[in-house]
C-alpha positions as a Markdown table, in Angstrom:
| # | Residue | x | y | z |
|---|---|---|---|---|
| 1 | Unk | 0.0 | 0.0 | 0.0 |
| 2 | Unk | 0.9 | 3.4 | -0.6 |
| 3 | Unk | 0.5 | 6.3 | 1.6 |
| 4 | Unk | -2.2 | 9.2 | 0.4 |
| 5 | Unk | -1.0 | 12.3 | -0.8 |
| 6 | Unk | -3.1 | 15.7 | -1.9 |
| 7 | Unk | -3.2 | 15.6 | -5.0 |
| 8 | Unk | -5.2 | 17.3 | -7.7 |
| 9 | Unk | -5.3 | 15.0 | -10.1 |
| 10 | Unk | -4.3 | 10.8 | -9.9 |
| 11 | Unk | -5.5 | 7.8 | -11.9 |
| 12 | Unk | -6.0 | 8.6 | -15.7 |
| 13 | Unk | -7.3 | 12.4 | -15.0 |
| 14 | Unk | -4.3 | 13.8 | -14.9 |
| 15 | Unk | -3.3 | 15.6 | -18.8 |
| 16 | Unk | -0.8 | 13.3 | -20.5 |
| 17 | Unk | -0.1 | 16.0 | -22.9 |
| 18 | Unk | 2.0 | 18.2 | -20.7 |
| 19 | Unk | 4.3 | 15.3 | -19.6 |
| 20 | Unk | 4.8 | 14.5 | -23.5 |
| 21 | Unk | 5.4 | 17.8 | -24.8 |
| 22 | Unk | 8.1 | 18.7 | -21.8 |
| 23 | Unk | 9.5 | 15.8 | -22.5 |
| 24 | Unk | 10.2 | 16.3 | -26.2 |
| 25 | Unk | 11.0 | 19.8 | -25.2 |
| 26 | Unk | 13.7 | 18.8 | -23.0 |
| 27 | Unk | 14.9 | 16.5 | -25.3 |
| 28 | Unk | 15.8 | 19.1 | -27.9 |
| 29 | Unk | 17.5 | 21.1 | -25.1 |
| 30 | Unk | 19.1 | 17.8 | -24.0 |
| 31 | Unk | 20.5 | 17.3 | -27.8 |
| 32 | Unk | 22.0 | 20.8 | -27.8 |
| 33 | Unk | 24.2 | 20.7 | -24.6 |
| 34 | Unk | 25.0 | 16.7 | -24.6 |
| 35 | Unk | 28.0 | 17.0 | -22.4 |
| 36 | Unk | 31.2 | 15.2 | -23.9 |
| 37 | Unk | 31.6 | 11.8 | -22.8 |
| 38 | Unk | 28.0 | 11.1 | -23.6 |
| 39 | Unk | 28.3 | 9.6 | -26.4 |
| 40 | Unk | 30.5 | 6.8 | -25.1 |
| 41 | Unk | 27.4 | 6.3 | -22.8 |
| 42 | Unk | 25.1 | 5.8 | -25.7 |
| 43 | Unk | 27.4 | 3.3 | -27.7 |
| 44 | Unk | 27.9 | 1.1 | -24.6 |
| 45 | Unk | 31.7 | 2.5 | -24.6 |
| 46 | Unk | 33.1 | 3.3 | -21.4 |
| 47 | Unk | 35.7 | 5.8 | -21.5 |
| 48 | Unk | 38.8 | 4.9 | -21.1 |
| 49 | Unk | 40.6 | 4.9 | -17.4 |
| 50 | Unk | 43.5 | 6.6 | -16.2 |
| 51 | Unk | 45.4 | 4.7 | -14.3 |
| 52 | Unk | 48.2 | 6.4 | -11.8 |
| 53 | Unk | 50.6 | 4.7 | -9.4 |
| 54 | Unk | 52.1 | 6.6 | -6.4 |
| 55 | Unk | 55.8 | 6.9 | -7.6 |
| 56 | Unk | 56.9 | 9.2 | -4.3 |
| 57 | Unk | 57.1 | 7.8 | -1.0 |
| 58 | Unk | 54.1 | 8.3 | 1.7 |
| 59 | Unk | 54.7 | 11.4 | 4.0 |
| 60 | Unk | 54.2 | 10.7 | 7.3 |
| 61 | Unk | 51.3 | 12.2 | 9.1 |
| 62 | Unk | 53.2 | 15.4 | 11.6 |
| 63 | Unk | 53.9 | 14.5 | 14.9 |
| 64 | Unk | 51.1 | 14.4 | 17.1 |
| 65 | Unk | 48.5 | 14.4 | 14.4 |
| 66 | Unk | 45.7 | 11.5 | 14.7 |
| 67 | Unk | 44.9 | 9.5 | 11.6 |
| 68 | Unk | 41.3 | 9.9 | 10.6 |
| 69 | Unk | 39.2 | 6.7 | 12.1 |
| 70 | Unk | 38.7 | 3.4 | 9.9 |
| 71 | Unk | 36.5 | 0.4 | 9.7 |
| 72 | Unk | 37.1 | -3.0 | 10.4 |
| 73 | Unk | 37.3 | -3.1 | 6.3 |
| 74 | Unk | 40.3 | -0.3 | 6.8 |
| 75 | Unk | 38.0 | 2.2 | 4.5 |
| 76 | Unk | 37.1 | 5.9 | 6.0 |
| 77 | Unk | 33.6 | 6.1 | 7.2 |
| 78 | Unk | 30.7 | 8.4 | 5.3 |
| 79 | Unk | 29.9 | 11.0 | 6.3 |
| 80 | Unk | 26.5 | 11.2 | 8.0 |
| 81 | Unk | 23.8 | 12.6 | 5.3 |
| 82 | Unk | 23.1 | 16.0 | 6.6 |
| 83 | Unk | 20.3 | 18.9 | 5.1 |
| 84 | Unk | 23.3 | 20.9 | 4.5 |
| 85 | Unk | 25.7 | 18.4 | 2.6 |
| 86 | Unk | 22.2 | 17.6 | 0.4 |
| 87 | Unk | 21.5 | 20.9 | -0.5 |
| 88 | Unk | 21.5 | 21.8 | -4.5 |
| 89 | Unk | 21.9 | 24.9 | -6.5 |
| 90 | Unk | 22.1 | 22.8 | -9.3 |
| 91 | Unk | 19.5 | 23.6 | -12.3 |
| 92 | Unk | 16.7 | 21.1 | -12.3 |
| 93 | Unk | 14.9 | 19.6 | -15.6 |
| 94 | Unk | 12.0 | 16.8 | -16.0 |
| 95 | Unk | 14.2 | 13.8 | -15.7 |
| 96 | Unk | 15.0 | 14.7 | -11.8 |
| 97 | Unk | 10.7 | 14.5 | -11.0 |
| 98 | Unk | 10.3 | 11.0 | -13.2 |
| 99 | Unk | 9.6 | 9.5 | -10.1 |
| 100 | Unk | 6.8 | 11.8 | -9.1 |
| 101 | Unk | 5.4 | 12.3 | -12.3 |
| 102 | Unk | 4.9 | 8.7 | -13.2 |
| 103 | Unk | 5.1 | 6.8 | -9.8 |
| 104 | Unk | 4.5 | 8.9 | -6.6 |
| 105 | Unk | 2.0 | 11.9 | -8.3 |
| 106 | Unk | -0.8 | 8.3 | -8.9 |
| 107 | Unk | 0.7 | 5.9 | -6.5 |
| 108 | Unk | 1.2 | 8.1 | -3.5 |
| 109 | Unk | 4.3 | 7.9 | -1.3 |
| 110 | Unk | 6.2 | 4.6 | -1.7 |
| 111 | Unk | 5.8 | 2.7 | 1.9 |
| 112 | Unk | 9.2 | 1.7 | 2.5 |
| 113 | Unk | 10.0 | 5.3 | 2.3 |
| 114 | Unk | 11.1 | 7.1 | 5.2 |
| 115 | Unk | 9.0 | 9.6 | 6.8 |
| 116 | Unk | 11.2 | 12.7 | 8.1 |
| 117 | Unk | 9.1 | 14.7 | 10.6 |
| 118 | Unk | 11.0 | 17.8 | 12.0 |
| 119 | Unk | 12.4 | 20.6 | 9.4 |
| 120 | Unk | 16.2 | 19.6 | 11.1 |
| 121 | Unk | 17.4 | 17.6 | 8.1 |
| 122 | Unk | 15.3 | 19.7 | 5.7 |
| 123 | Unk | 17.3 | 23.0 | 5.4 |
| 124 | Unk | 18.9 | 24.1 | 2.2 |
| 125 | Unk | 18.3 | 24.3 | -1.6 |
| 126 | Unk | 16.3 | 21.5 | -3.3 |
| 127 | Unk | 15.1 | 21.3 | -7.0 |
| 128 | Unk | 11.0 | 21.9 | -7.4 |
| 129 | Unk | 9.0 | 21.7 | -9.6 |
| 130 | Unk | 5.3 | 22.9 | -9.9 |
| 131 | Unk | 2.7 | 21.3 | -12.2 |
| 132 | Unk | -0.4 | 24.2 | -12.4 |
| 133 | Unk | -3.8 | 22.9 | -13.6 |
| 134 | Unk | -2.8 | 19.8 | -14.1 |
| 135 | Unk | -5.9 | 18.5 | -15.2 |
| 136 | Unk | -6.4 | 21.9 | -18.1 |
| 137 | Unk | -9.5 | 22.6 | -16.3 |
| 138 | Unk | -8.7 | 26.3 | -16.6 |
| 139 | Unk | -6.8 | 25.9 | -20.0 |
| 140 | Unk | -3.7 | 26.7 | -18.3 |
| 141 | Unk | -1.5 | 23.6 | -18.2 |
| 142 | Unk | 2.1 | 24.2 | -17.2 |
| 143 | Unk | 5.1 | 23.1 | -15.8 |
| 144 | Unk | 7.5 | 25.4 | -13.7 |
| 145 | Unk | 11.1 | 24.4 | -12.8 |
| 146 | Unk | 12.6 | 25.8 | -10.2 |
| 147 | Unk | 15.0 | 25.9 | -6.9 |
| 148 | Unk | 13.6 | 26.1 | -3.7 |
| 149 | Unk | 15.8 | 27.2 | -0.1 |
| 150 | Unk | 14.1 | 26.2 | 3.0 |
| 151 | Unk | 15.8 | 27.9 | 5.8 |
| 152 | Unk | 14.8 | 29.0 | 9.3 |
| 153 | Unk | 13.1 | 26.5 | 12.6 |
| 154 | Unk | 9.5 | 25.1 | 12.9 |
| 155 | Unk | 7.9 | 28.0 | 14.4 |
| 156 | Unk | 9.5 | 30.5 | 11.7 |
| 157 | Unk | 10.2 | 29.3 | 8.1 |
| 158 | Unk | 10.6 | 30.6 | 4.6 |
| 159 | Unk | 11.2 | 29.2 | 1.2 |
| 160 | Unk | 12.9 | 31.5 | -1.7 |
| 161 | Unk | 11.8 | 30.5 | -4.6 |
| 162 | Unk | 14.1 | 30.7 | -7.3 |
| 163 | Unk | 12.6 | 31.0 | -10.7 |
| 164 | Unk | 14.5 | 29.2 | -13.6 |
| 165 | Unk | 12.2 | 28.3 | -16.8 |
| 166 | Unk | 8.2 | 27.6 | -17.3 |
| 167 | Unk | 6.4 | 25.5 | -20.1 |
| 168 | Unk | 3.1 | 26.0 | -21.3 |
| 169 | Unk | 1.7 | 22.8 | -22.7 |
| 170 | Unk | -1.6 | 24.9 | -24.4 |
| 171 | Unk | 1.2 | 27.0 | -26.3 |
| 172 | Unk | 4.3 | 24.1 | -26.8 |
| 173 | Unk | 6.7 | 26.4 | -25.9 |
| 174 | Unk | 9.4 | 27.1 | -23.0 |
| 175 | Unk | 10.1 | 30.2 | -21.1 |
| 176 | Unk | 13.2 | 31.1 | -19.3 |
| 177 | Unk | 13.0 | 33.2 | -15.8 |
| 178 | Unk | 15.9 | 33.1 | -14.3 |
| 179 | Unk | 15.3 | 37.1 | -14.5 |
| 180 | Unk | 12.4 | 37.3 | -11.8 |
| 181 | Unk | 12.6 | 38.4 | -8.9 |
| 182 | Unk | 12.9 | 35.4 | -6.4 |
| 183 | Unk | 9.8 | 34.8 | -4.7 |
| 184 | Unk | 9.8 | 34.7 | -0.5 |
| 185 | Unk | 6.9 | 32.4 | 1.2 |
| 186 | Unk | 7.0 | 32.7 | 5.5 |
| 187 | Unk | 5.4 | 30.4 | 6.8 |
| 188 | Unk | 5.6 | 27.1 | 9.9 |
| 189 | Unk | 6.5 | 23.5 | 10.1 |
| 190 | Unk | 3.1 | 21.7 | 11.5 |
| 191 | Unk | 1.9 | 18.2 | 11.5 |
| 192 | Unk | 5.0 | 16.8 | 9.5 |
| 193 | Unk | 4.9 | 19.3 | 7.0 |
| 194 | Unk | 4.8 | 22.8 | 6.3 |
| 195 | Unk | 3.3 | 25.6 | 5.0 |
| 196 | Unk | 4.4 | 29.1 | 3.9 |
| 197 | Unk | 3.0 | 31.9 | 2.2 |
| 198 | Unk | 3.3 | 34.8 | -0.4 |
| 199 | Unk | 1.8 | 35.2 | -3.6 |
| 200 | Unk | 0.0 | 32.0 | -2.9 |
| 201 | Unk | 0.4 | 29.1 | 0.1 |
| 202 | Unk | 2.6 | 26.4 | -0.8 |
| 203 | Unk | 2.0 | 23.1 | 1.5 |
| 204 | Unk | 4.3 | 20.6 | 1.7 |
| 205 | Unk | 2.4 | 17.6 | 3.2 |
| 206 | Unk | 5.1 | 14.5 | 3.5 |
| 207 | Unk | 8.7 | 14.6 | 3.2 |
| 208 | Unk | 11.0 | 11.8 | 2.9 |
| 209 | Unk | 13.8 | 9.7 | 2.5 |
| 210 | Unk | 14.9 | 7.0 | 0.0 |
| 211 | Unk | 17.7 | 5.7 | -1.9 |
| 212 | Unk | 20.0 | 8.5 | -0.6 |
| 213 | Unk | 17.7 | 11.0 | -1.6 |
| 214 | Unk | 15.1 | 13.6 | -0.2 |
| 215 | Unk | 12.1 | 14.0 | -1.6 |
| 216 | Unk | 8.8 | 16.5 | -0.6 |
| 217 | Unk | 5.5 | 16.5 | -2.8 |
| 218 | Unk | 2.2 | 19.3 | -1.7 |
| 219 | Unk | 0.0 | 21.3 | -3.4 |
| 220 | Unk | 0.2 | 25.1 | -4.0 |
| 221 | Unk | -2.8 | 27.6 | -4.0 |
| 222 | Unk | -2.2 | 30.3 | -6.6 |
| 223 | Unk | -3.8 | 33.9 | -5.9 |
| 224 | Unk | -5.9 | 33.4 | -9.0 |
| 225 | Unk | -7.4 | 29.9 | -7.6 |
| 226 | Unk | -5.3 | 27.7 | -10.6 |
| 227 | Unk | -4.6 | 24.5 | -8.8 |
| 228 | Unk | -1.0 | 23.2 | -8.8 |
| 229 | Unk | 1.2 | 20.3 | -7.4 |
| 230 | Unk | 4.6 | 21.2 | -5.7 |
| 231 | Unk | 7.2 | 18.2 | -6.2 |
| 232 | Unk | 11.2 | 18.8 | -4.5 |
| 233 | Unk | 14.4 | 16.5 | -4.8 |
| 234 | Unk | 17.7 | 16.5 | -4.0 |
| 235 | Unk | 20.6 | 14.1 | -3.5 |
């Protein structure tokens, strides 16, 4: 079973249309700025390693100074996933909200996910995205990428909202934004969410944990009543 989540649209409502023609639009952007080694990827080549041997002998650590900690294996542990060593600034696109947009946004939240319930872990800068009218009730399908910073406590929160680029399924074409003005939301953590508000409330209603990653899905009321569903990531 999967846990509920507000949604406003599941099951075979929601506009296929949108997801189809953001994903062919991404694809053409994808084509354009194919980063080098890609190719190899595509062909099944892996590129070729370099190998390097130490040639100089090991300096020894100063006197005095402890050698970090090891495991019974001799390796150096992780470092404990933290909020902070998450956060992203990174640029998001479609491909980082495949698992929302054809799993979680119909299936709910998976149940062997786990549940983080206090903002603590939370803080920093995730990628968003927000799908408005995502049924084109109003005729006013889009999709919004975004970055989002959480920062503050429970009792006194805000979210910046960073714009970076919009696409409007009705028109088939993609806007960029990273000229706005950032958008600020104040708001709480309650009930194992949040809310915050500005132009528009933006609840997030479960966040979560899975696979290394952090994830947060909600709804968002826009001040001129267009529904919309607010997915974050980060890793």
């Amino acid at each position: 079973m999967r846990d509920n989540i507000p949604s406003a649209g599941r099951g075979n409502k929601i506009l296929p249309a949108i997801l189809i023609a953001a994903n062919l639009l991404m694809l053409v952007i994808g084509v354009l700025t194919i980063p080098p080694n890609l190719p190899s990827a595509a062909t099944g080549k892996k590129p070729p390693v370099i190998k390097t041997e130490q040639t100089t002998p090991v300096t020894p650590s100063p006197k005095g100074e402890t050698p970090p900690a090891t495991t019974e294996s001799g390796s150096i542990p992780a470092p404990k996933e933290t909020g902070v060593n998450l956060s992203t600034e990174e640029r998001p696109d479609l491909g980082d909200f495949l698992w929302y947009t054809e799993d979680v946004l119909y299936n709910g939240v998976p149940s062997d996910a786990n549940i983080i319930d206090n903002i603590g872990p939370l803080t920093g800068s995730w990628k968003a995205l927000i799908i408005y009218d995502p049924n084109n009730e109003h005729n006013s399908s889009a999709m919004e990428f975004l970055n989002i910073a959480l920062a503050g406590a429970a009792e006194s929160l805000s979210l910046t909202l960073d714009w970076y680029q919009i696409f409007w399924a009705n028109e088939g074409e993609s806007f960029d934004e990273t000229d706005m003005e950032d958008g600020v939301f104040l708001g709480k953590w309650e009930n194992g969410g949040l809310w915050a508000s500005g132009a528009g409330t933006i609840r997030l209603t479960q966040f979560y944990k899975q696979s290394g990653k952090q994830y947060a899905v909600g709804t968002m009321d826009t001040p001129d009543g267009t529904p919309a569903l607010v997915a974050l990531v980060r890793q």
